[in-house]
C-alpha positions in Angstrom: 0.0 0.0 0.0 1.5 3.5 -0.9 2.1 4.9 2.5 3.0 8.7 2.2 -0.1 9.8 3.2 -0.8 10.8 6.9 -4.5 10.0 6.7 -4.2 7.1 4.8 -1.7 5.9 7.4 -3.9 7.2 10.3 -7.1 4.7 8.7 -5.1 1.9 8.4 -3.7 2.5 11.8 -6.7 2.6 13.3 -9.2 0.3 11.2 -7.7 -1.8 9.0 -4.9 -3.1 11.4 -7.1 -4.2 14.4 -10.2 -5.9 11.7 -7.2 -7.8 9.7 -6.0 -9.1 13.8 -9.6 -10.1 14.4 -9.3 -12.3 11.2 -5.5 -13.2 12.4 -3.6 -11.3 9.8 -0.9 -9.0 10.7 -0.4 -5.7 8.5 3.4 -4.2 9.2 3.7 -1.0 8.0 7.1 -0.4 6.4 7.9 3.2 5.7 10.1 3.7 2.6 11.6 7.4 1.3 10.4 7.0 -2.6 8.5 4.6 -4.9 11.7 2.8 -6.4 12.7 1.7 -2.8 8.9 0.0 -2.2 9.4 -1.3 -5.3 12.2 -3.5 -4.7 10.9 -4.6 -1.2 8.8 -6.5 -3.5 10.4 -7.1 -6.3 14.6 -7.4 -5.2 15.1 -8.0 -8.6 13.7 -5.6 -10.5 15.7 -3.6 -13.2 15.1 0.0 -14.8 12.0 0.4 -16.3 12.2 -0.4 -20.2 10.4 1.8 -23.6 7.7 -0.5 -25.5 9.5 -1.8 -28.1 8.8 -0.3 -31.6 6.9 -1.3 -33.8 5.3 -0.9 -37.3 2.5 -1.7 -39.2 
C-alpha cells in the first residue's frame, strides 16, 4: 500500500490493522523514502524500467 499519506496511514492504523487481527492477519507498515525503494521490497530483482518496443504496421 503506498504509505506517504498521513491520513491514509492514520485509517489503516486505526481500522484496518485491528479488523485484519480479528481475522488473524498481521499488517506491518514499512515506511520507505520514494517509490523505487517500495518497489524492490517487492520485487529485489527488478531492473530500470524499459520503452515499449517499436513497432510498425
Amino acid at each position: 500500500m503506498y504509505g506517504g499519506d498521513a491520513g491514509t496511514n492514520a485509517f489503516v492504523d486505526r481500522y484496518v490493522t485491528p479488523a485484519a487481527a480479528e481475522l488473524g492477519v498481521t499488517v506491518h507498515r514499512v515506511p520507505v523514502a520514494e517509490t523505487t525503494a517500495a518497489v524492490h521490497r517487492v520485487v529485489p530483482n527488478a531492473g530500470p524500467a524499459r520503452a515499449p518496443a517499436a513497432r510498425s504496421i
